[in-house]
Backbone as JSON, one array per atom type, in Angstrom:
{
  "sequence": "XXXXXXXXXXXXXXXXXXXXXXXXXXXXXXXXXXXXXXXXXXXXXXXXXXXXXXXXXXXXXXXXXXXXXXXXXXXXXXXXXXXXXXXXXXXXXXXXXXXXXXXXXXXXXXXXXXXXXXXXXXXXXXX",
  "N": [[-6.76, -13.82, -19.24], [-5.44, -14.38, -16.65], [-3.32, -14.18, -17.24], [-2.57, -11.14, -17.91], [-3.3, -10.49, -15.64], [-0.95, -10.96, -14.07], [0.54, -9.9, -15.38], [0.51, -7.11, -14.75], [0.74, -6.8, -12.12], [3.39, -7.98, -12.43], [4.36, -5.33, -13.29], [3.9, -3.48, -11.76], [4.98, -4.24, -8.95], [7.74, -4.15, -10.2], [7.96, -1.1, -10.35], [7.56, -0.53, -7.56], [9.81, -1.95, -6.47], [11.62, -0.3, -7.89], [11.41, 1.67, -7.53], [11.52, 2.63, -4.87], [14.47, 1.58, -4.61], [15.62, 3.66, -6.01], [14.56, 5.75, -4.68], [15.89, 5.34, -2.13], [18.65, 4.79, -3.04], [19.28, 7.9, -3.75], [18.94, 9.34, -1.19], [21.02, 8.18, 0.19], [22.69, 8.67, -0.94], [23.23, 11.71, -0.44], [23.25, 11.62, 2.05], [25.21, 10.26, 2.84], [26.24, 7.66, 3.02], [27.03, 4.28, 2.96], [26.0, 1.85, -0.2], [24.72, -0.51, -0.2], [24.04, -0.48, 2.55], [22.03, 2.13, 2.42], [20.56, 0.74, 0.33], [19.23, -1.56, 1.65], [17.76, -0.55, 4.16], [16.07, 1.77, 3.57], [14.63, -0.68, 1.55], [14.14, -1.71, 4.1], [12.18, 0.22, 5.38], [10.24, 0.79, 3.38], [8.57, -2.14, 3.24], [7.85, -2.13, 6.0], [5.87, 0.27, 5.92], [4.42, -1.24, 3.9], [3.26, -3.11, 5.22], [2.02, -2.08, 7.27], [-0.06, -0.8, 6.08], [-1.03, -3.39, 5.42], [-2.1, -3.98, 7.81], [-3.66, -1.75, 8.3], [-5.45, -2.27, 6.25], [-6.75, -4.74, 6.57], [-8.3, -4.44, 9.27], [-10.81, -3.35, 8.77], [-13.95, -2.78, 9.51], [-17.61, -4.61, 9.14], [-18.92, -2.82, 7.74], [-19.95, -0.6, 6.19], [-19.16, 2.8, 4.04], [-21.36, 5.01, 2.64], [-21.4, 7.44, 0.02], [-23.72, 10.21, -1.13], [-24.48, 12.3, -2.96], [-26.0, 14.71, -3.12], [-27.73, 17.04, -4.79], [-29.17, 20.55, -3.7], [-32.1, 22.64, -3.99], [-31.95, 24.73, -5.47], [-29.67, 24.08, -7.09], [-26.82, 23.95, -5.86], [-24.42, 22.37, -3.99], [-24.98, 21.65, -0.47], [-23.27, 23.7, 1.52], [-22.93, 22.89, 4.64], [-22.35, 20.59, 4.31], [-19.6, 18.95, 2.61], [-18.87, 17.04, 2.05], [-20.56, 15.6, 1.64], [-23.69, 13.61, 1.87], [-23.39, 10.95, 4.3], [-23.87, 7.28, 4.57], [-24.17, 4.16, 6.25], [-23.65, 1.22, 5.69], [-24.23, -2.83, 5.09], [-21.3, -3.77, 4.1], [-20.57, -6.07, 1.23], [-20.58, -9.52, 0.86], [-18.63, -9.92, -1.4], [-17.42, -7.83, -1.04], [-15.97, -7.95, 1.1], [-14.5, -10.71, 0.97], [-12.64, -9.57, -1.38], [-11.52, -7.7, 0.39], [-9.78, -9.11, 2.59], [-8.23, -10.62, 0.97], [-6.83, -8.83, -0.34], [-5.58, -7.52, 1.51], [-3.96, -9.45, 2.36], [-2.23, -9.91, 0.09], [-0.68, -7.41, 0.72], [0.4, -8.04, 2.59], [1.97, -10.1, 2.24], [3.64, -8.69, 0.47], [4.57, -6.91, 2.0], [6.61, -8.4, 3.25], [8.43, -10.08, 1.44], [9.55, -7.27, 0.7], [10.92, -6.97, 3.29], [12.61, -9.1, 3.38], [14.34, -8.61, 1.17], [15.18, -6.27, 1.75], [16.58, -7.17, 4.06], [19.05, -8.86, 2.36], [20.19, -6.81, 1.25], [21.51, -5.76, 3.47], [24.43, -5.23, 5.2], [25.13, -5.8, 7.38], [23.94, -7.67, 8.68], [24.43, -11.07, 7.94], [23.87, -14.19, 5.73], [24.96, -16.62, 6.15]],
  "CA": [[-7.1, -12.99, -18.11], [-4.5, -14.64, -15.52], [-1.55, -13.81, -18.03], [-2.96, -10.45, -17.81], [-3.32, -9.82, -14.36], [0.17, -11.29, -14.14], [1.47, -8.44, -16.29], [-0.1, -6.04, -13.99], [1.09, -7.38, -10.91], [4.91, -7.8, -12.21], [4.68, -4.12, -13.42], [3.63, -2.73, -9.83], [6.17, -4.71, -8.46], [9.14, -3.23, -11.0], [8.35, 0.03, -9.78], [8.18, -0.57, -6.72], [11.17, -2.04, -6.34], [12.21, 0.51, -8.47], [11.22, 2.87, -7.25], [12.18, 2.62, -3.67], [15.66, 1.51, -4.99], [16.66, 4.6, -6.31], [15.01, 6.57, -3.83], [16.96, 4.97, -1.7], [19.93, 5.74, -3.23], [19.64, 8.87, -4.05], [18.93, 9.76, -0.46], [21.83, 7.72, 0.94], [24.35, 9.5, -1.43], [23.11, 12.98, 0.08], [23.06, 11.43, 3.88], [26.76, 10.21, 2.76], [25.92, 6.41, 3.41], [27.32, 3.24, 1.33], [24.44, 1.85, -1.25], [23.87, -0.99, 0.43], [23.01, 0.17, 3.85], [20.86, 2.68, 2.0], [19.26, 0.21, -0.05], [18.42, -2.17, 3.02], [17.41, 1.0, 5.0], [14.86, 1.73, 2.17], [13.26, -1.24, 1.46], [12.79, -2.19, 5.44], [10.8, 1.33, 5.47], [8.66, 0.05, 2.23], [8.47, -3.05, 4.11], [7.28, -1.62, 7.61], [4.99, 0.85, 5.79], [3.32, -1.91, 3.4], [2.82, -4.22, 6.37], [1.22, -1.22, 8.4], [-1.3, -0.87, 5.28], [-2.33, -4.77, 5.55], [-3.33, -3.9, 9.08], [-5.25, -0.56, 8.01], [-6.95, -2.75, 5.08], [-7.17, -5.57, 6.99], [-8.91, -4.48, 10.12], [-11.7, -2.95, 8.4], [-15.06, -3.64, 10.12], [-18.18, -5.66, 7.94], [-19.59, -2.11, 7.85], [-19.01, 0.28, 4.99], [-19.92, 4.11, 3.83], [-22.12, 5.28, 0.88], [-21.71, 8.84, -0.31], [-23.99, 10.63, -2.31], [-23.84, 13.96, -3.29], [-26.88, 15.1, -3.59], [-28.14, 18.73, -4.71], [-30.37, 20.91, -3.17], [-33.25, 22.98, -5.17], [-31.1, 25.71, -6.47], [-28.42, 22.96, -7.96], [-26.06, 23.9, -5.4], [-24.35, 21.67, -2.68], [-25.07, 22.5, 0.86], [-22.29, 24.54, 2.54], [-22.55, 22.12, 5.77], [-21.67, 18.36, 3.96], [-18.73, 19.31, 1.45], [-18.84, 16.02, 1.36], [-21.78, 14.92, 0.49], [-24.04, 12.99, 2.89], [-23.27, 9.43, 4.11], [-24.73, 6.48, 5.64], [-23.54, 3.37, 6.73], [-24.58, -0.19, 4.47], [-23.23, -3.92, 5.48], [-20.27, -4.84, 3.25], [-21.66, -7.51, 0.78], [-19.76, -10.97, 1.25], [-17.82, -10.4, -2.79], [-16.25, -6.95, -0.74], [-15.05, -8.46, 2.31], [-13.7, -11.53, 0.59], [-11.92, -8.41, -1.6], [-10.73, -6.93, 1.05], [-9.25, -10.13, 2.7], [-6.97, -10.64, -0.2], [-5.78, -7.21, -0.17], [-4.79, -7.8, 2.9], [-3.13, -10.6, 2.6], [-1.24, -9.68, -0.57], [0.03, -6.81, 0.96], [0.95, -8.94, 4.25], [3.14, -11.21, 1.77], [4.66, -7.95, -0.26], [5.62, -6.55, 3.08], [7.57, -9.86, 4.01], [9.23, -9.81, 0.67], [10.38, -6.01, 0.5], [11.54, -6.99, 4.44], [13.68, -9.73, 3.4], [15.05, -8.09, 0.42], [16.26, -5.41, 2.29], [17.68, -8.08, 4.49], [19.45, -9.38, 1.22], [21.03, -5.89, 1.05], [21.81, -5.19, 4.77], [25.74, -5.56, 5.12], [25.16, -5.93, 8.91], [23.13, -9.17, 8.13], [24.89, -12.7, 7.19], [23.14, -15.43, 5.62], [25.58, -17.72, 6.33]],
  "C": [[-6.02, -13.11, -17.03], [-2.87, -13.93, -16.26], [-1.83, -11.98, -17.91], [-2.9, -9.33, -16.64], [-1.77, -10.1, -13.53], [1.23, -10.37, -14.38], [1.28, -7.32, -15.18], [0.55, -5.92, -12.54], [2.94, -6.85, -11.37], [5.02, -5.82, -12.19], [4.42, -3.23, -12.05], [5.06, -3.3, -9.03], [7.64, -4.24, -9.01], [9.05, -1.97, -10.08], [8.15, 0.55, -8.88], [9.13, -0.81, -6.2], [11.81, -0.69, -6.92], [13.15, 1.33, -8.09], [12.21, 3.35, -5.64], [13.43, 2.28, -3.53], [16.68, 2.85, -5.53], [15.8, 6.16, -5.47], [15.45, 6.83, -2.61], [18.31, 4.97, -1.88], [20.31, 6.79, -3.0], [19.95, 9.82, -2.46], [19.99, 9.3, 0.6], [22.66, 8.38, 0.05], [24.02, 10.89, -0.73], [23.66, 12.69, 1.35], [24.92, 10.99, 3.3], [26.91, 8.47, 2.72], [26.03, 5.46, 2.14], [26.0, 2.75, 0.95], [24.15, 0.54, -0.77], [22.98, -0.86, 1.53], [22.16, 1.09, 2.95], [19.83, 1.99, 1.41], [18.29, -0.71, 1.04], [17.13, -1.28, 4.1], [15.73, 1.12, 4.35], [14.19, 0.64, 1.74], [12.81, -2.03, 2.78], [11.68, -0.8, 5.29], [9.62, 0.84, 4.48], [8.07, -1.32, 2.83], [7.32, -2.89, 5.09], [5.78, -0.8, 6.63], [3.96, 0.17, 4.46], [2.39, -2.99, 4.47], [1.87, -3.51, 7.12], [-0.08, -1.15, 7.01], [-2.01, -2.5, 5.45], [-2.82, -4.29, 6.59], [-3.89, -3.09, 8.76], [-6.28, -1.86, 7.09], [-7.4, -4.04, 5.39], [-8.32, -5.91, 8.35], [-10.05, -3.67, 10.32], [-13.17, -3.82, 8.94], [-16.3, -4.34, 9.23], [-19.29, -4.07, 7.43], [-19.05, -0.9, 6.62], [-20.05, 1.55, 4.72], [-20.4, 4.16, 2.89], [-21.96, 6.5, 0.72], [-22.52, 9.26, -1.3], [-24.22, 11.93, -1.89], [-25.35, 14.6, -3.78], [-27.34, 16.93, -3.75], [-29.32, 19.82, -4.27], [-31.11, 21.4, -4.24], [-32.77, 23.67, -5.57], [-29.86, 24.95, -7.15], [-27.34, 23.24, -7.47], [-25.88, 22.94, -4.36], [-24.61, 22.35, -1.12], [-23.16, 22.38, 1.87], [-21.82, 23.48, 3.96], [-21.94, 21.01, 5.45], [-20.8, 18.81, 2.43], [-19.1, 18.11, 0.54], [-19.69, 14.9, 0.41], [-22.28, 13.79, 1.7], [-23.78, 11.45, 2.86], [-24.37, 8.4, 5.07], [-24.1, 4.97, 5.13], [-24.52, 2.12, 5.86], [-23.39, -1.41, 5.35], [-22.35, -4.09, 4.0], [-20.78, -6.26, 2.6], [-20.37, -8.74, 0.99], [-18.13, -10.66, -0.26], [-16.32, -8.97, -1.33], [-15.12, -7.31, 0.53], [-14.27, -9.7, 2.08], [-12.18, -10.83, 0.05], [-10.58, -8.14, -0.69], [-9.8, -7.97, 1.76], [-7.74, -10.41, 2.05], [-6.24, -9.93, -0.17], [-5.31, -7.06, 0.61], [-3.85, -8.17, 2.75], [-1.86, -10.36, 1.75], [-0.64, -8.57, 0.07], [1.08, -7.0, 1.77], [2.21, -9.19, 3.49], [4.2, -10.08, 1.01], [5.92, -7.21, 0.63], [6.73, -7.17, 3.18], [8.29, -9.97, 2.72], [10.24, -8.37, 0.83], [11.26, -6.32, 2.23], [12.53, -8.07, 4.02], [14.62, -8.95, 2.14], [15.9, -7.16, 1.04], [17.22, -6.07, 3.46], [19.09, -8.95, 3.5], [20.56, -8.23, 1.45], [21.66, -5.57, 1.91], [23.53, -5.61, 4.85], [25.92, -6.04, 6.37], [24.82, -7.01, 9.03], [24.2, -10.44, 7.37], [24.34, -13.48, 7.18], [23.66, -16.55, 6.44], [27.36, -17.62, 7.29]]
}
């Protein structure tokens, strides 16, 4: 199961990196820009905009929605709730632990894709 979820994990991670590696390129050869600054460039933005998701999924309140979709007597939906009516339930303890995590891992993917693109930055010296 851990070797498993292991696999799952690296493969998200490939193409993210990947991913954001070559469309980071591709968009620094158009803009005219050498491939490191583009790649740095590109993965602070993946960076910045995974870090801004821990705070969305992190500052979720203990309060959560239910939708159901229910049909009226002719087996159509009603015109007013596309969506389908909701109502508000507490978050059980397994989802907010959940969500916690998800947080957190995202926190730590941010802070990776931010140093990486510090890795690439030409403007940047380790040493």
């Amino acid at each position: 199961m851990l070797r498993g979820a292991l696999r799952r994990i690296a493969a998200i991670l490939a193409v993210l990196v990947g991913g954001t590696a070559a469309i980071s390129v591709a968009l620094g050869a158009l803009a005219g820009k050498s491939l490191l600054h583009s790649l740095a460039v590109g993965f602070y933005l993946a960076g910045a905009g995974t870090l801004f998701g821990s705070l969305a999924l992190g500052s979720r309140g203990p309060m959560r929605v239910d939708r159901s979709f229910d049909e009226d007597v002719l087996g159509e939906r009603h015109a007013l709730r596309p969506f389908g009516r909701r109502t508000l339930r507490k978050a059980t303890p397994e989802e907010r632990v959940e969500a916690r995590r998800a947080s957190l891992g995202l926190f730590v993917l941010g802070l990776a894709l931010i140093l990486l693109g510090t890795a690439f930055d030409p403007s940047r010296h380790a040493f």
